[in-house]
C-alpha positions in Angstrom: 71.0 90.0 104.6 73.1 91.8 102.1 76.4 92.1 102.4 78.5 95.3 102.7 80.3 96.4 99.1 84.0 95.2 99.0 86.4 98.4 99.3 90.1 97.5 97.1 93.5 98.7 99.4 96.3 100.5 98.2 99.4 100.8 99.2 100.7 104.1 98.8 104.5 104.4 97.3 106.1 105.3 100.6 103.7 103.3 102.8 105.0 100.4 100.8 108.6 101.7 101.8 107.9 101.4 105.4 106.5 97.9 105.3 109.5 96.9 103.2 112.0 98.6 105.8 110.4 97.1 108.3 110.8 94.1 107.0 114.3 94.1 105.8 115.1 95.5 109.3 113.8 92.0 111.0 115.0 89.9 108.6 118.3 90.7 109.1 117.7 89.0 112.5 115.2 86.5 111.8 113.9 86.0 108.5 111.1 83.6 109.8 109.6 86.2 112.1 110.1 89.4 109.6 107.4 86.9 107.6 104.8 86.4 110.2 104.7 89.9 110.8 104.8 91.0 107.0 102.1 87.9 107.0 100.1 89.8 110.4 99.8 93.6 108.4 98.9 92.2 105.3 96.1 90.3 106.8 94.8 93.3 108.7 95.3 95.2 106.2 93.3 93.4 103.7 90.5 93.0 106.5 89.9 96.9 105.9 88.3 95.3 102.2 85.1 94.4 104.5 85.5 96.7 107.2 86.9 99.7 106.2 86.0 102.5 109.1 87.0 99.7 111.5 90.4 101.8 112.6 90.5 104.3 115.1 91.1 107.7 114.2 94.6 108.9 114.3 94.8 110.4 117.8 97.4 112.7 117.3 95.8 114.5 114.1 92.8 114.4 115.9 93.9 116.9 118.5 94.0 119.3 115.9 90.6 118.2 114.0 91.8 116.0 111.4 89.4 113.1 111.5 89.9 112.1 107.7 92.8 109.6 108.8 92.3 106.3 110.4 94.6 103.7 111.8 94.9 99.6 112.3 97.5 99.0 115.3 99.4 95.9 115.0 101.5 96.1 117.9 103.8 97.9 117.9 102.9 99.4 114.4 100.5 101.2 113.0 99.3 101.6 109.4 97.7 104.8 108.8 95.3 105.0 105.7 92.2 107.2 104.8 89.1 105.8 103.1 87.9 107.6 100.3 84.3 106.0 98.7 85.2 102.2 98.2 89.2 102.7 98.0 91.5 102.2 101.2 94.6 104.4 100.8 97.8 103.0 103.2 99.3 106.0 103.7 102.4 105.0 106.2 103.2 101.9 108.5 104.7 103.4 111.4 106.6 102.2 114.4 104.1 103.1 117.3 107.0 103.4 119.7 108.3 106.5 117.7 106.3 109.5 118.1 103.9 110.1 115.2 104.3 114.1 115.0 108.0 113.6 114.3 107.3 111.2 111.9 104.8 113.2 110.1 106.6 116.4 110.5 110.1 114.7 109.3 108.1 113.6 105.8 106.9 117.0 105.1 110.3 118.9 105.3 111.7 116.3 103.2 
């Protein structure tokens, strides 16, 4: 059986701003745990080379019809990216305890 085409994943600019802020923000704690988790998205992240569509889509623009974004939870954050032909765009890692419409809405009036 053939397998499925390989998909490449990008990190867009700001996406790769939250990871590092997340980061930094457990590090300053515990360096050792701020790498298993940057170790735990990058993983799942670069599972989305195989499986792209395997993310949920993004409940809260799906209320209003968006269905173009998808997300991976890894508790308690999710990275929201959109899959467009054999490219994975990361679009934002998010804290999933904040909620995601004041997120979204505080990155467009900036």
């Amino acid at each position: 059986m053939p397998s499925a085409p390989s998909c490449s994943v990008g990190f867009a600019a700001v996406a790769a701003r939250d990871l590092e802020g997340i980061i930094e923000f457990i590090a300053a704690d515990d360096p050792v745990a701020a790498g298993r988790v940057l170790d735990r998205i990058e993983s799942r992240c670069a599972g989305l080379r195989q499986m792209p569509a395997r993310g949920r889509v993004v409940p809260e623009l799906a209320a209003f019809g968006i269905h173009t974004y998808r997300e991976l939870v890894v508790s308690p954050w999710r990275v929201v990216y959109r899959l467009s032909g054999t490219r994975v765009h990361v679009l934002a890692v998010l804290d999933g305890r904040r909620n995601v419409e004041d997120v979204l809405l505080d990155r467009l009036v900036r």
